[in-house]
One Martini backbone bead per residue (centre of mass of N, CA, C, O) as a GRO file, in nm:
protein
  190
    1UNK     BB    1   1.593  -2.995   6.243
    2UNK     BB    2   1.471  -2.697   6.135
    3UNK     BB    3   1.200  -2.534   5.988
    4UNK     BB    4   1.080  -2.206   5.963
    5UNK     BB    5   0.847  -2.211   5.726
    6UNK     BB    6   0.696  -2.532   5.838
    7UNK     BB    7   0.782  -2.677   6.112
    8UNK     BB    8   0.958  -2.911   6.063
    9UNK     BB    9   1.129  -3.236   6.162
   10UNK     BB   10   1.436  -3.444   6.103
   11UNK     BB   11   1.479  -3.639   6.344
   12UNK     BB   12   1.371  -3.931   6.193
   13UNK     BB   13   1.582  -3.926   5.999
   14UNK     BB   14   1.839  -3.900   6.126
   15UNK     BB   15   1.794  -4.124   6.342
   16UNK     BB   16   1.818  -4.351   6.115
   17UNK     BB   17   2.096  -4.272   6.021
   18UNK     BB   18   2.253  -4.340   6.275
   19UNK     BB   19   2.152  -4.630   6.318
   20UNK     BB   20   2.276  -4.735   6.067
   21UNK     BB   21   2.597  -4.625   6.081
   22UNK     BB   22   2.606  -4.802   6.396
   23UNK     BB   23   2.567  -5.079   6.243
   24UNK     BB   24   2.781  -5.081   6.040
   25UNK     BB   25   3.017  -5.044   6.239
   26UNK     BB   26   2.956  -5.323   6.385
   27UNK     BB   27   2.945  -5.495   6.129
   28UNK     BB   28   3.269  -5.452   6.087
   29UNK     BB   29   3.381  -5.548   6.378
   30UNK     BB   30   3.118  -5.803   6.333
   31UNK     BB   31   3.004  -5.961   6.109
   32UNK     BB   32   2.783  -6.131   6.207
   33UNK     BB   33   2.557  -5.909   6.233
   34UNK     BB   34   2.458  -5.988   5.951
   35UNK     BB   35   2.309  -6.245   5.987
   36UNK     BB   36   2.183  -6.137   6.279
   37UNK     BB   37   1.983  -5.885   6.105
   38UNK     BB   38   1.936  -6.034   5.864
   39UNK     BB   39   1.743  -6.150   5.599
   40UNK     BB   40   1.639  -6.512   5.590
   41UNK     BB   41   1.436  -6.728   5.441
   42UNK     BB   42   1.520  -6.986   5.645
   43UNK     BB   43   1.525  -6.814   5.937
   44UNK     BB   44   1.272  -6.634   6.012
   45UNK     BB   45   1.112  -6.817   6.246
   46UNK     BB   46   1.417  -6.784   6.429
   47UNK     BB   47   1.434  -6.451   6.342
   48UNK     BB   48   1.174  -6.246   6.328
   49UNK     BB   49   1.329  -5.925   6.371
   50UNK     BB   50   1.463  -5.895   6.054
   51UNK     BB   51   1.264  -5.758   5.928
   52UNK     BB   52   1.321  -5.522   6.077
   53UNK     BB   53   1.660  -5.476   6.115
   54UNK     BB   54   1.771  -5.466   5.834
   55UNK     BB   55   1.720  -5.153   5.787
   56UNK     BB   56   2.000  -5.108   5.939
   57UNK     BB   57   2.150  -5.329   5.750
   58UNK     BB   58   2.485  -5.301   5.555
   59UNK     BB   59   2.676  -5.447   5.287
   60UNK     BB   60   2.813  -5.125   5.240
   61UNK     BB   61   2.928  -4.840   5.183
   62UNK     BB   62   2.800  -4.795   4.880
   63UNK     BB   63   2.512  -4.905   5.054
   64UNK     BB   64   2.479  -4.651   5.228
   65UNK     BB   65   2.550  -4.394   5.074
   66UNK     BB   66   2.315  -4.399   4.915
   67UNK     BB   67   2.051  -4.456   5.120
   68UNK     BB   68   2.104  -4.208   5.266
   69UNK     BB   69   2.085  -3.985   5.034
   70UNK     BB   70   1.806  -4.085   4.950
   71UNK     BB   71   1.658  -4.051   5.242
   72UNK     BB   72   1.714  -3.730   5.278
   73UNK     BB   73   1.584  -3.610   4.993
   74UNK     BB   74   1.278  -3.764   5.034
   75UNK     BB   75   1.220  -3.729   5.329
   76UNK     BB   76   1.214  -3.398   5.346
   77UNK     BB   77   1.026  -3.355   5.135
   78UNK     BB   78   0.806  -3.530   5.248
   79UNK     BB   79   0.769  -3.441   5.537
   80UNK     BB   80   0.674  -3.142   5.366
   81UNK     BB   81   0.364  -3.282   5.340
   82UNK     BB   82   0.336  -3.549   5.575
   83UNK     BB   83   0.507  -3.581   5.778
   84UNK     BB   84   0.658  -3.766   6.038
   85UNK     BB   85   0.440  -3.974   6.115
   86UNK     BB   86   0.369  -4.084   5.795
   87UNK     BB   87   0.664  -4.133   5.712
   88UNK     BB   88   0.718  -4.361   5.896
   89UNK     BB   89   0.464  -4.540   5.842
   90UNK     BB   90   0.606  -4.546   5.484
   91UNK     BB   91   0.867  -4.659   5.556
   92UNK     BB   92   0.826  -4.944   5.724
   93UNK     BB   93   0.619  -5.083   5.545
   94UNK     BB   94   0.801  -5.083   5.309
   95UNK     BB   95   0.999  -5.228   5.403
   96UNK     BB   96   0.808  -5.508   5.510
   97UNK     BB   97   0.713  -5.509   5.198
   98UNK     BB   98   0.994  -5.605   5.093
   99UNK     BB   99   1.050  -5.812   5.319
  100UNK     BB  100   0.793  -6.029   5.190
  101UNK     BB  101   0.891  -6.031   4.930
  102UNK     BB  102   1.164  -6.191   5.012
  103UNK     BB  103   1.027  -6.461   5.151
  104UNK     BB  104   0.917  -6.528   4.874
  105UNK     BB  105   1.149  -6.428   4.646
  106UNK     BB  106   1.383  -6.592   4.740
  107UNK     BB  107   1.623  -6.686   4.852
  108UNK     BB  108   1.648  -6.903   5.114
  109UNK     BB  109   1.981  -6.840   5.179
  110UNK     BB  110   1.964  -6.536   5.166
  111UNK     BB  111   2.067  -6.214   5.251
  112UNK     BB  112   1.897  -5.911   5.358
  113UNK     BB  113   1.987  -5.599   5.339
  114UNK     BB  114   1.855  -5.242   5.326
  115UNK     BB  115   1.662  -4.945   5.288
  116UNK     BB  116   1.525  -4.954   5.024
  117UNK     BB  117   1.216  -5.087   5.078
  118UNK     BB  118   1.171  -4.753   5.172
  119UNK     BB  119   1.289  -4.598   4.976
  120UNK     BB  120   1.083  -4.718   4.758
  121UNK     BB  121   0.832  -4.574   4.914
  122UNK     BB  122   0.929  -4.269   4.909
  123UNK     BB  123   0.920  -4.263   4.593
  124UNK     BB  124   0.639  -4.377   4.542
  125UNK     BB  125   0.507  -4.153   4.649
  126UNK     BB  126   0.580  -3.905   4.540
  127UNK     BB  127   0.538  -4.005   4.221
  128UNK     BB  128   0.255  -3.929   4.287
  129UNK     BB  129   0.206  -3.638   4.411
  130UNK     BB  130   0.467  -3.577   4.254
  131UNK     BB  131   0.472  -3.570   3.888
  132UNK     BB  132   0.612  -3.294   3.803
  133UNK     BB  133   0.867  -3.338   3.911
  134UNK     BB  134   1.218  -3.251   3.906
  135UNK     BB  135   1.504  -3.451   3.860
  136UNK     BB  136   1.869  -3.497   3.870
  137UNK     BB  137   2.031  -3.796   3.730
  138UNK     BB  138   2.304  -3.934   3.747
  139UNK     BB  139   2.433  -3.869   3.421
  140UNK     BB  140   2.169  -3.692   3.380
  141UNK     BB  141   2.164  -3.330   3.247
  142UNK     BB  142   1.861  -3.369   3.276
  143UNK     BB  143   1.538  -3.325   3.378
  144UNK     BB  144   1.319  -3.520   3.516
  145UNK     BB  145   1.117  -3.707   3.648
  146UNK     BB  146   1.038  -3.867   3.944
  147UNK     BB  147   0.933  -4.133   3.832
  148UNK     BB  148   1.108  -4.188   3.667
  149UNK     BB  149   1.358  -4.204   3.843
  150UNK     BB  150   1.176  -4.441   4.040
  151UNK     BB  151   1.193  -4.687   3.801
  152UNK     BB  152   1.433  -4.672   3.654
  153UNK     BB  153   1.593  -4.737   3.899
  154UNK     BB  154   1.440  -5.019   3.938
  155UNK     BB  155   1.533  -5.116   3.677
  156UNK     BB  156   1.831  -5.133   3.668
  157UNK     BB  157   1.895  -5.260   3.975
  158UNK     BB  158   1.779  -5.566   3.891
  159UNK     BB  159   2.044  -5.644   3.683
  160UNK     BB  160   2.194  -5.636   3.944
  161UNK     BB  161   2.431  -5.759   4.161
  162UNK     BB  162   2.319  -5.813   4.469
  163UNK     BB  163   2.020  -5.746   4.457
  164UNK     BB  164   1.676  -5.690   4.569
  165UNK     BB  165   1.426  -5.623   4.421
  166UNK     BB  166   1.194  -5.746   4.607
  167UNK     BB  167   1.254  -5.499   4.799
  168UNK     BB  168   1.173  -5.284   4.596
  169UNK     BB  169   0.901  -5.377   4.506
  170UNK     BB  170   0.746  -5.402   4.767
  171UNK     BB  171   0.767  -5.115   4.839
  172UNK     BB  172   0.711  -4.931   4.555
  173UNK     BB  173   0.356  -5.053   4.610
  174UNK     BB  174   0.354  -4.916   4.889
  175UNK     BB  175   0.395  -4.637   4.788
  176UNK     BB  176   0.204  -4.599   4.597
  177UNK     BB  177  -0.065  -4.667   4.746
  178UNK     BB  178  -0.025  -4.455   4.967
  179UNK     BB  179  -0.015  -4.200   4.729
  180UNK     BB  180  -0.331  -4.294   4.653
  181UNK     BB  181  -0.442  -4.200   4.953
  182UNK     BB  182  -0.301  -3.888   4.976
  183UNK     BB  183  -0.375  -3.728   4.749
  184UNK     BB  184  -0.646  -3.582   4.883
  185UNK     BB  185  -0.536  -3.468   5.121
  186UNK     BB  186  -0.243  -3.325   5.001
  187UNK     BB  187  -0.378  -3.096   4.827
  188UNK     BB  188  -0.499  -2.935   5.086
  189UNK     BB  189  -0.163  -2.831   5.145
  190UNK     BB  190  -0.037  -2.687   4.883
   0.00000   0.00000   0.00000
């Protein structure tokens, strides 16, 4: 899909989309896929490549529904900023900075699956970039800040049971981190 107001294709976030819910199907068909896929600290050593491929597999349909939705709506925003290929690269650290988040802070036999914690690294990217963006966050009526309204999602999701904090905070610090470092790039070309 491209735009042709700024030139820009959202084809890497489609591709991110389609390989989730490839993952999400097969991990249906097979559940042990979901063990050999997630990342759990405790077998991380003999399993190195769940730091990465977590990111594409999701424990729930409204865990996977939840995640594609908002990943393409900060994605495309992102993406009209700085482009599709910072994008990928604040995506997959962000996520990986949320999964050491979690093999230093969770339980050893916890699995942990789904791209949140790139998910809340691209929430705090715009955070920075766009600080006075209002977004409408359902069930509140009114538009908020996109700051508070990744920051409450932050706090509020900490105190669900079966989410991984640890995953979108060190996501949501890396997403920080990136967008005082972009904020000075992107301020000239907006």
């Amino acid at each position: 899909m491209r735009y042709s107001r700024r030139g820009y294709s959202l084809a890497h976030i489609w591709g991110i989309m389609i390989l989730c819910f490839l993952v999400y199907i097969a991990t249906r068909i097979d559940s042990d896929l979901l063990y050999l896929l997630g990342l759990q600290p405790a077998t991380f050593l003999a399993r190195p490549w769940t730091i990465f491929t977590n990111l594409f597999t999701h424990a729930g349909l409204w865990h996977i529904l939840a995640n594609m939705f908002t990943l393409y709506f900060f994605g495309s925003f992102l993406t009209s900023l700085i482009g599709g290929r910072r994008f990928l690269i604040i995506y997959f650290l962000g996520g990986i900075a949320g999964n050491i988040f979690c093999l230093f802070l969770s339980s050893p036999f916890s699995v942990v699956v789904g791209a949140s914690g790139a998910i809340f690294a691209l929430g705090g990217v715009l955070s920075v970039l766009t600080p006075g963006l209002r977004v409408i966050v359902f069930p509140i009526p009114i538009p908020v800040p996109l700051w508070l309204a990744v920051i409450g999602g932050f706090l509020v999701m900490s105190f669900l049971p079966y989410v991984s904090w640890q995953g979108h905070l060190g996501g949501l610090l890396c997403g920080l981190i990136a967008g005082f470092i972009l904020r000075n790039r992107v301020r000239r070309f907006l």
